[in-house]
N, C-alpha and C positions, 0 to 999 in steps of 0.2 A: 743411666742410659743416655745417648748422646743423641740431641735432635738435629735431624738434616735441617742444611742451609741449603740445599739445593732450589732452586724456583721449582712449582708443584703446577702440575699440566694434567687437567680432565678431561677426560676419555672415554668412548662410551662404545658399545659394540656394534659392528656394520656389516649390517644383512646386503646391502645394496652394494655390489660390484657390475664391475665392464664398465659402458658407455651409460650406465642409469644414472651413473655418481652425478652429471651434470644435476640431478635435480635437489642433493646435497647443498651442490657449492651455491645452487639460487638458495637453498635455508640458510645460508650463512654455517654449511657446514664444510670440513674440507677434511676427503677422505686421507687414512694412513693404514700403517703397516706395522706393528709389533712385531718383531721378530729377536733372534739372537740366542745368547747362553741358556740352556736349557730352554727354550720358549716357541714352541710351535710358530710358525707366523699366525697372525692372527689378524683380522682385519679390522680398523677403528674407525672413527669418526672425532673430528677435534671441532671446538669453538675456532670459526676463524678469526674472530674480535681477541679472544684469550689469546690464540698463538700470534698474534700479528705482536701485542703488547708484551707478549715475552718474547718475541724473536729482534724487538728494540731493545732488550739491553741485556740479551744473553750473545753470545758470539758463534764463533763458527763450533762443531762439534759441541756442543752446550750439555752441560748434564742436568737431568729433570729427573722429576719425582712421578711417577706418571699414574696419575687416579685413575683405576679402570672401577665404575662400579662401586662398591662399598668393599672391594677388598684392599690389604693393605698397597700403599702403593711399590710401584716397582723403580726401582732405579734405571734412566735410560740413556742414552745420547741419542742427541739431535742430529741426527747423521748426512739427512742429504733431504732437500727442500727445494721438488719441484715450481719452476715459477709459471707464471704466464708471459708469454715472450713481449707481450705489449704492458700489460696492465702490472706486471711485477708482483703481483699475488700470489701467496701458494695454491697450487691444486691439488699438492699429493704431497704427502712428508713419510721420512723413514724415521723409525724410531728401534733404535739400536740396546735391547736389554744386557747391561753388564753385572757384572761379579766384581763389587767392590775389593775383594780379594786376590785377586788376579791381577796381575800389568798387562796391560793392552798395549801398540803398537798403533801409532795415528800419526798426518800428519798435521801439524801447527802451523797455524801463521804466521809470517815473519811481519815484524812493524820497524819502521826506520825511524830513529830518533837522530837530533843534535843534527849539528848544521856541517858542511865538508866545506875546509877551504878552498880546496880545488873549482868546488862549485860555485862556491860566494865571489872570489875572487879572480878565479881564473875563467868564470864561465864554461865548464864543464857541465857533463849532463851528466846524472846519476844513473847508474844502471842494476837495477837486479838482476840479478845472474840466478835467483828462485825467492819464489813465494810461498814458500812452504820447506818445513824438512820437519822427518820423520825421527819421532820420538817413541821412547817406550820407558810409563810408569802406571804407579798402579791410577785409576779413573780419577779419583778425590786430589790426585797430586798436578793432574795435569793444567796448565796455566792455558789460559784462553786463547792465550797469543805469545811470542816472543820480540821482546824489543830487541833491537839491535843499534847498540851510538854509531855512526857515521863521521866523527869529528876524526879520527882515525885518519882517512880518507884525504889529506894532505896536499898531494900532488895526483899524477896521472898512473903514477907509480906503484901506488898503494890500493891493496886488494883485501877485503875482510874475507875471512874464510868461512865454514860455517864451523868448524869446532873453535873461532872467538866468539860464539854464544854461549852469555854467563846462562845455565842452566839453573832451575830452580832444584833445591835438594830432591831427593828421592825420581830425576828425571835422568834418564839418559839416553845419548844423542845415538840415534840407529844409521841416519843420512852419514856417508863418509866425509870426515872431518876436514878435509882436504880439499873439496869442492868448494867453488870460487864464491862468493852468497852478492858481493857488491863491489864495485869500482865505480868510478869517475872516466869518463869518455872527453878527451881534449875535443875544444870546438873545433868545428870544419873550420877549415882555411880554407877561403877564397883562392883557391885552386883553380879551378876551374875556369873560370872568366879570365884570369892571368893566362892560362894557356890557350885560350880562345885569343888573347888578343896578341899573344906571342906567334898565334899562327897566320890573323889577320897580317900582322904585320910582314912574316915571311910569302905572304901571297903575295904582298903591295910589290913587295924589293921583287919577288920574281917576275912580277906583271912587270915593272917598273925595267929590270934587267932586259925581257922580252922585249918593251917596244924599243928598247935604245938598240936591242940587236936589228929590229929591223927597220929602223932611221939608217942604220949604219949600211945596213944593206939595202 
């Protein structure tokens, strides 16, 4: 029998819902929500100390093992992770029960590797065209994130699509393959000021044109 490698997340059950949760988060507790494949929602309570030190080195969509109680634990993802808009703390987290058996549909983060000549060289500005595209495999197969090399990226020319992501086996790409994922943006040209001073200069000659018309006259 095969032991999970997943990170294990303790859980406990929560009587206290609405506006009471504030007196939680002063215990250093920070309410959640079980829900999902076959699973009622259910209401929890998490260590915020525990989930702070697994949410530094799990990533987005994270799979846990999640201990409720003394029963076996459940498999879950880390779904979505209310913050505090100043203090960047959780205050609410979703935990998402899956069916290791089943492929699921999520999207992944894209990460940009290697360096674009266009950008080193030419001073171009890198642009994402998304930050995520949608995959579908089974839970256990899905990667934390997708690299993507960028060295590709040559001139102002050159566009990585999202189906030149090398995909991990058992993962396949749901987002349409054809959808633009990254390009190189040519710098601004001082544009602008050039035509500023091409119109300065077209005032000077007509000012200049005007008083000789009425010297003359």
């Amino acid at each position: 029998m095969s032991t999970s490698t997943r990170p294990r997340l303790a859980a406990e059950p929560r009587t206290i819902t609405g506006k009471k949760v504030a007196s939680l988060r002063r215990e250093g507790k920070v309410p959640a929500v079980v829900y999902g494949h076959g699973h009622d929602s259910q209401p929890v309570q998490l260590d915020a100390h525990e989930l702070e030190l697994l949410r530094r080195h799990a990533g987005r969509n994270a799979m846990l093992d999640l201990a409720l109680g003394k029963g076996k634990p459940t498999p879950v993802m880390l779904q979505h992770v209310q913050e505090h808009p100043v203090t960047r703390r959780p205050i609410h987290v979703d935990l998402f029960v899956i069916d290791l058996r089943e492929e699921i549909t999520i999207d992944i983060a894209v990460v940009f590797t290697g360096e674009s000549e266009a950008v080193r060289k030419d001073g171009g500005t890198l642009l994402h065209q998304r930050e995520t595209v949608s995959v579908r495999a089974l839970p256990d197969a899905l990667p934390p994130a997708l690299e993507v090399d960028i060295s590709s990226l040559v001139d102002f020319e050159a566009t990585i699509h999202v189906g030149d992501i090398e995909l991990p086996e058992g993962v396949t790409l749901v987002t349409d393959a054809t959808e633009p994922l990254a390009r190189v943006q040519p710098p601004r040209v001082a544009e602008e000021p050039t035509v500023a001073a091409e119109a300065a200069e077209a005032a000077e000659e007509a000012a200049e044109t005007g008083e000789a018309s009425a010297t003359e006259e």
